[in-house]
N, C-alpha and C positions, 0 to 999 in steps of 0.2 A: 512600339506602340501597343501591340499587344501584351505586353510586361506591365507598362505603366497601366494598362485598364484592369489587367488582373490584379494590380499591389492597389488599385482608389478603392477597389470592388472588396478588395480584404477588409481595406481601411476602415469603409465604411460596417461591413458585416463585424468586426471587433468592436466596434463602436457597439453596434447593434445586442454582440453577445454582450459586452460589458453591461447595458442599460437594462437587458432582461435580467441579467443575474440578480441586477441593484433592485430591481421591482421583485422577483418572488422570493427573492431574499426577505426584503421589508414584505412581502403579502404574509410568507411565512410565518414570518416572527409574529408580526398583526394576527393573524388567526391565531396561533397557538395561546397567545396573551388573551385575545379575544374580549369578551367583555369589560375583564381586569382593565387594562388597558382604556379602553372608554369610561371606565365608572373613575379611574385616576383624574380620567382628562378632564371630567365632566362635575366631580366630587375638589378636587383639589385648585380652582381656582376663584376662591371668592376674596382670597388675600394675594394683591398681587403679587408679591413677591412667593410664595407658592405658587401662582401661575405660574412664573417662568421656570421655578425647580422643576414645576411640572412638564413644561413644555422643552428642557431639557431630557428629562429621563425621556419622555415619550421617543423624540428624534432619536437620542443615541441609542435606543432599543432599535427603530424599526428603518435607522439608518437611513432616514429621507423627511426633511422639513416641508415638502411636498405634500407629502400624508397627512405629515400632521397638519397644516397649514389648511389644505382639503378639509379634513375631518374637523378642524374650526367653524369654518364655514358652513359646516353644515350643520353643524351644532346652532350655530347662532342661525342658522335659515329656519331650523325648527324651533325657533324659542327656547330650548334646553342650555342657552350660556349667554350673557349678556355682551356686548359690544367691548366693554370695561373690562369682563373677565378673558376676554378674546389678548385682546393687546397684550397682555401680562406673556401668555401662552406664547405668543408668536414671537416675539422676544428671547424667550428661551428658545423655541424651536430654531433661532440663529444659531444660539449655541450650540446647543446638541449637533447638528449639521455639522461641526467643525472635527466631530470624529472620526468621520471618513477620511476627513485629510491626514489623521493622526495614522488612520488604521494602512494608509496606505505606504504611509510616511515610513512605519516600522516594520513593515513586512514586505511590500510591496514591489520593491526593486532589491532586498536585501539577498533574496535569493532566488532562483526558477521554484516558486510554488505551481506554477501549472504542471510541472512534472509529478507531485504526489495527487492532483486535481481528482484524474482518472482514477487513481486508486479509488479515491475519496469519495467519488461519484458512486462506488460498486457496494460502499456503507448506506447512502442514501437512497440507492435502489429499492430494496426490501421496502425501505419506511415510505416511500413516495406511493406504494401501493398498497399501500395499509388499510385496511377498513375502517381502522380506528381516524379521526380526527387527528390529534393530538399529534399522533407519530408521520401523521403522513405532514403536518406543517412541519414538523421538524425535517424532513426529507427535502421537503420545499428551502426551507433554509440551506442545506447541505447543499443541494444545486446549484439556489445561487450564489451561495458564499465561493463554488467554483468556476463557475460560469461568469460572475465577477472578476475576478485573477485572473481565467484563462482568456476573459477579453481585452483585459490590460496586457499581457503578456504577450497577446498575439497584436494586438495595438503600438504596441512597442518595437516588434519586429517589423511591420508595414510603415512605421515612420523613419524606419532605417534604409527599409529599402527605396522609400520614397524621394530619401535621402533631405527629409525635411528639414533637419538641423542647418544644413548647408542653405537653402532655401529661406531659412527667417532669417541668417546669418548676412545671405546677401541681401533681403529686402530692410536689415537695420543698417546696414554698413553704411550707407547714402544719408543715414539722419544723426541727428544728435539726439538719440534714446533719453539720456540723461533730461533732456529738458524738461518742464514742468507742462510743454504743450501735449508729447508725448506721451506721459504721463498716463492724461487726460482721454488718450485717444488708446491706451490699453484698457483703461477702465469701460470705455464703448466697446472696444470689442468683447469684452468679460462679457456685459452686458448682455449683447446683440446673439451672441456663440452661447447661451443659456439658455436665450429665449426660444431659439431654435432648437434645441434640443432637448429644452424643458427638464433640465438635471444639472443643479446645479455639483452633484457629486463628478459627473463625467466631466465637466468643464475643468472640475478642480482636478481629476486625475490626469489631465490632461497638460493642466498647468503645470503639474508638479514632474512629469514624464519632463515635457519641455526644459526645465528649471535644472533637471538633473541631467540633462544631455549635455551643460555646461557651453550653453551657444551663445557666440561672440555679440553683443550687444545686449543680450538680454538676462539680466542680473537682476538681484532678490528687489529691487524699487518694480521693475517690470512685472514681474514674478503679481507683486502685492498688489497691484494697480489692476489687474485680473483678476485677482481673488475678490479683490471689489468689486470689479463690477458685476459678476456675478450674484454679487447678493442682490444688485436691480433684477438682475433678469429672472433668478429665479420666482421672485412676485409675479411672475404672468402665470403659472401655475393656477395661482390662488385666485387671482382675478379672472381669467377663465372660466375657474372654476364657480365664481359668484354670477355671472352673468345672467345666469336664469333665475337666479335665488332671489330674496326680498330685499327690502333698502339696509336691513341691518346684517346683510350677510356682504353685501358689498359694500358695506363700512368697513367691514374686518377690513377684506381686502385690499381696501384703500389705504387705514389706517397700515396692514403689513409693507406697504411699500412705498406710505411716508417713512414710517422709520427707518428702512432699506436706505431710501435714496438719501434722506436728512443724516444717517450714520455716514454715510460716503461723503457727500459734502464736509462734514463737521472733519472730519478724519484727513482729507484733504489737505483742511490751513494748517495741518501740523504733520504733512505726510513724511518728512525726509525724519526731522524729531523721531517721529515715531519706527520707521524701518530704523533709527540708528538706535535707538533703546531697547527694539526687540531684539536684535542681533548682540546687544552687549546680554543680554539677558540670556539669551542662548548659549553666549559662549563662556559667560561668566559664573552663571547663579547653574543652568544646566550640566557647564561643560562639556559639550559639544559644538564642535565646528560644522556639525552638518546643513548642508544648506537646504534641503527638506524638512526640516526641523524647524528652518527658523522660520519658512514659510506657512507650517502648520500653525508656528506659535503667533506669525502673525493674523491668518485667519481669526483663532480664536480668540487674541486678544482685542482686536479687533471688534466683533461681539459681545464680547465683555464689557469694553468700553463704553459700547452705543447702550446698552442696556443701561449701565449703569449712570448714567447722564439721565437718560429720559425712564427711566423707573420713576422716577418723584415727578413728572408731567402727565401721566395716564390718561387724566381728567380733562387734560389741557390737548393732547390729542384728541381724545372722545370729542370733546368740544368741536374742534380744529373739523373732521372728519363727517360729524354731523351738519356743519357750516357750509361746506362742499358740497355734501348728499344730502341736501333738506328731502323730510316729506312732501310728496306732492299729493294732491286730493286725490287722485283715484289711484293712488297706491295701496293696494286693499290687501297690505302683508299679514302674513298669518302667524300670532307671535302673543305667545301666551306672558300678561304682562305683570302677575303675584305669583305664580308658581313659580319658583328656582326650580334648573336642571339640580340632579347630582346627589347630592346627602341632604336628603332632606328631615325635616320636623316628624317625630311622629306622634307628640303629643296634640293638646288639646288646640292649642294655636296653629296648625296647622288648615283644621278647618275652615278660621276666620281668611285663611289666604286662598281658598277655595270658593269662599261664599264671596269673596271679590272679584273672581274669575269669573264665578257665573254672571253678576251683574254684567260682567265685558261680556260674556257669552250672551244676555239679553238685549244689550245694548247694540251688539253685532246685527241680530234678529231684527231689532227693529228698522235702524238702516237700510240691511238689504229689504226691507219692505218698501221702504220708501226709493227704494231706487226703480220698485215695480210702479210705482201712482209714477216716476218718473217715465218710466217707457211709454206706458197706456200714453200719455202725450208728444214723444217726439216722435216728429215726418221723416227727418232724414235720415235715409239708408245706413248710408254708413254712423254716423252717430245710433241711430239703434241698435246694430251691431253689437259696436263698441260697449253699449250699455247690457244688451243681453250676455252678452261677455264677460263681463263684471258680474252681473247676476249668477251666472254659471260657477264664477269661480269663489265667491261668498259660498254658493250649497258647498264645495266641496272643503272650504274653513270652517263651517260647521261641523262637518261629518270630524274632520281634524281635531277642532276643539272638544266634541264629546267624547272622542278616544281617550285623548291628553288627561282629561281631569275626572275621566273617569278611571282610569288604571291611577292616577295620582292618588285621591279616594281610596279604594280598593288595597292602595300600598299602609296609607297612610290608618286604614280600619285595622289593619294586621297587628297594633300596637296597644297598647294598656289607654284602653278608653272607658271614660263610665258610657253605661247605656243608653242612658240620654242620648251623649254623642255619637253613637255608633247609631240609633235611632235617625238621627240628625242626618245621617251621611247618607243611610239608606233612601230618605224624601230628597235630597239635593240628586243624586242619582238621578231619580225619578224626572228630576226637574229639568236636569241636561238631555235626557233625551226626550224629554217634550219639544226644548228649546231646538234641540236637530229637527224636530218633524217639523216645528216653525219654518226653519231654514227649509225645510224640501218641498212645504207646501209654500213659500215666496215662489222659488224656481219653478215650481209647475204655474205659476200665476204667469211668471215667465214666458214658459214655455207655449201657454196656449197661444197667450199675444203675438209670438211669433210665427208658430204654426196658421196664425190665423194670417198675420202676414204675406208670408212665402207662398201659402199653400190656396189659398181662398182665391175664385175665379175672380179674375178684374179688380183683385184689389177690393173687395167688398169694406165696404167701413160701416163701422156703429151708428145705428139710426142716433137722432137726437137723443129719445126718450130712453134707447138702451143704455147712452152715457150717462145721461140723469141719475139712473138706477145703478149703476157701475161704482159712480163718485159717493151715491149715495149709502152702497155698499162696504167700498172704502175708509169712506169716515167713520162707519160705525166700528169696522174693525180697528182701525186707529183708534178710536176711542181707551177698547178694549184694550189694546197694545199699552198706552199711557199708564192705565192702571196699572197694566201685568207691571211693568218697569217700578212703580212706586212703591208695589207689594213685595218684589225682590228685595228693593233698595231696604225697604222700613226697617228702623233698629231691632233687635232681637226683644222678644217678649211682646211687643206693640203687636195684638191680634189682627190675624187678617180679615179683612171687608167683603166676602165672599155677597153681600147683597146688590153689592155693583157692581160684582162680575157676571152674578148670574141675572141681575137687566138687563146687562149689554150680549149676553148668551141666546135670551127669549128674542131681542128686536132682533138680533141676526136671525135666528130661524125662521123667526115670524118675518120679515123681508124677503127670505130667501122662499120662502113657501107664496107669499103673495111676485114675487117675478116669476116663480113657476110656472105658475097658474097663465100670468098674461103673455108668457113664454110662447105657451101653445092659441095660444086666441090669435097672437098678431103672425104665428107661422100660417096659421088655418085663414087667416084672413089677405093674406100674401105681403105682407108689411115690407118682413126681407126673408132669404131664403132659409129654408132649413139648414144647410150648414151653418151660417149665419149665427143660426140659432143654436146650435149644438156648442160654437167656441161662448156667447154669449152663457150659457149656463153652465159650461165646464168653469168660466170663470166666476160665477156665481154662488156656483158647489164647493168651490177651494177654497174661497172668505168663508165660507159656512164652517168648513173644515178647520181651516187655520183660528176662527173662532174657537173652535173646540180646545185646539192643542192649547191657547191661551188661557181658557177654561180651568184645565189640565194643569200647566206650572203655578198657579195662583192655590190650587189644590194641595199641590206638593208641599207647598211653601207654608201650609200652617203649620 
């Protein structure tokens, strides 16, 4: 008893070394690559069929379609890559993934590498403590390119001792493996044994350990039926990983594991066809008999296949995906919608996809205003929550979008522009961060309301006549808000109307000075209390304000 809990306890610890290796191995390479690496991912896929070269080379660099499938998602969660250019990527990051079964395939069982491991490690030492960046990722790699082997190598000796081979041997002997229900019920396990361990590399090294023990019932149909379902399981990665992200990050992820599942299905009604042509291709066009080969060669043909099928549907996924995952009204994603991520413009049309952004950046502003006239009106608890919540999270997609197009700008001023335009770019600057102090000064309109809320004794509520003046406050800056929106919008050249920003400038102040005044007459006269009266003016003060900021981008904007 004690034997068997020492060899589960290996078991599982080889497993363990195996998957760290496989992550700072791929962390390694990813850092040393570093930027490169992202500007590829992020630069190279507006043509799908580039997306997938691209989402090939990435994987078989950093040896984990995990990663890259990850770093998809997050691309498309920050607006930096489109839904369309996502799918292309994930695609290829099938492929590439199908390296590690090569790498294992050639080296892996051919001889004891964990014997030169050790040496190996004593190279890597030095560089793992390196001051430098560079050398110390390469060190990282050396680790776990051994740490990888020596957990498959010690993984291999704990399936011998555990005498696993004999153990699947008798739990197939009882069925007819061959059948097509079977089949059916290795591809679940691929599946289910992925998702659990969240690597689809270890599954596959696992497979192929298995495949090479040469165990009675389980031959190269069994073998392939695994490596399939693998490719389900591996998409929980990805969709994990979208969980907290926006609707278009969990499209990726959706869209990564329709094609997953629809390549398995599709690949299916021609499963036995297809093990019998991979195998004649191995042993004919290859020449080799190896039967790790041909399960490598089925992996990747496999990928190849699904790719190449649904390459010319992209559109038709997107679609499919978007059909599934509709927008819902308070899904307030932050997702910049004229800027492309990647290699961008840096001539003079660059601008006009900037000055379209800000419109979406005014456009935004105005919204979350209107979701504050929305608060001031609702009773219920939790629906105002819900609504300052939303409030909250608008300020901080402003703060987002003034970043985003302000470094875009800034990239895009770096380039051969007449002065005009470079002119040009310095007032839109200007304007985006007017349009943030918009957003900061809604959220503090927010803020008061709730403060006044939670915090105010018994629940105090606004006299009649303070709403009167509130609304009447309101409208005037809506007013103000409509114009700013028009003067953004207006075609180039059409001068701006500064006469009817600064009327709608004078009545705010001039209102905001007459509630002042009767501010203090109805506290002095006991109307309602002075706290009362303090949130009443704080939010009297911020329309005065946010007047201003509107002021401001109508300014910028001639």
């Amino acid at each position: 008893m004690k034997e068997l809990i020492i060899n589960i306890l290996s078991m599982v610890g080889s497993l363990g070394m195996f998957l760290y290796g496989m992550k700072i191995m791929s962390g390694g390479l990813e850092k040393f690559a570093g930027e490169r690496l992202r500007a590829i991912l992020a630069a190279m896929t507006k043509n799908r069929v580039m997306g997938v070269f691209t989402g090939v080379l990435i994987t078989a660099l950093i040896q984990s379609s995990s990663a890259t499938t990850v770093m998809v998602v997050s691309f498309v969660n920050a607006g930096l890559m489109t839904l369309k250019q996502s799918i292309g990527v994930i695609m290829g990051a099938n492929i590439g993934t199908t390296a590690t079964a090569w790498l294992i395939s050639a080296i892996g069982f051919k001889f004891e590498i964990s014997s030169f491991a050790i040496p190996l490690l004593a190279i890597g030492l030095p560089l793992i403590f390196s001051s430098n960046s560079k050398r110390k990722s390469i060190g990282e790699f050396i680790f776990g390119f051994c740490f990888l082997f020596m957990g498959l190598s010690y993984l291999q000796t704990t399936f011998n001792n555990l005498k696993i081979p004999e153990l699947v041997a008798n739990l197939l002997s009882g069925v007819s493996t061959q059948s097509f229900g079977m089949i059916l019920l290795f591809v679940l396990i691929g599946a289910v044994v992925t998702m659990v361990v969240q690597a689809s590399a270890a599954t596959m090294a696992i497979t192929l350990m298995l495949f090479d023990m040469h165990i009675a019932g389980f031959g190269f149909e069994q073998a392939a039926a695994l490596a399939m379902g693998q490719n389900i399981g591996t998409t929980i990665t990805a969709f994990v990983a979208s969980l907290t992200a926006n609707t278009q990050a969990r499209r990726t992820a959706l869209a990564h594991m329709f094609f997953n599942v629809f390549g398995v299905v599709l690949v299916l009604l021609i499963f036995y066809p297809a093990c019998n042509s991979v195998s004649w291709f191995v042993e004919n066009v290859m020449g080799t008999t190896g039967d790790m080969y041909k399960l490598s060669m089925f992996h990747s043909a496999f990928n190849i296949f699904n790719t190449l099928v649904l390459i010319g549907f992209v559109n038709q996924i997107e679609k499919f995906v978007i059909r599934v995952m509709p927008n819902k009204e308070a899904d307030d994603e932050y997702r910049l919608k004229y800027i492309a991520g990647g290699m961008f413009s840096t001539s003079e049309m660059a601008v006009l996809e900037a000055e379209k952004e800000i419109v979406n950046f005014a456009e935004r502003c105005n919204k979350m205003f209107g979701l504050v006239k929305e608060l001031l009106v609702t009773e219920k608890d939790d629906d105002f929550n819900k609504l300052f919540s939303r409030i909250s999270k608008y300020e901080n997609i402003t703060d987002n979008m003034e970043v985003e197009i302000a470094n875009y700008l800034n990239k895009v001023s770096q380039g051969k522009l007449t002065n005009e335009t470079k002119s040009h770019i310095l007032k839109m600057l200007k304007v985006i961060t007017e349009l943030e102090s918009i957003g900061d000064s809604c959220f503090n309109l927010g803020r008061t309301l709730n403060r006044k809320r939670n915090k105010s004794e018994h629940k105090e509520e606004f006299t009649e006549e303070q709403l009167t003046h509130i609304y009447s406050m309101l409208e005037l800056v809506q007013k103000a808000m409509t114009h700013m929106l028009e003067e953004v919008k207006r075609d180039e050249g059409t001068p701006v109307n500064m006469f009817i920003t600064r009327n709608y400038e004078t009545e705010i102040n001039n209102f905001r000075n007459q509630v002042k005044n009767q501010n203090i007459q109805d506290v002095t006269n006991g109307k309602y209390s002075y706290q009362l009266g303090v949130y009443y003016m704080d939010f009297i003060t911020e329309c005065e304000k946010l007047g201003d900021y509107v002021v401001n981008v109508v300014q910028a904007s001639d």
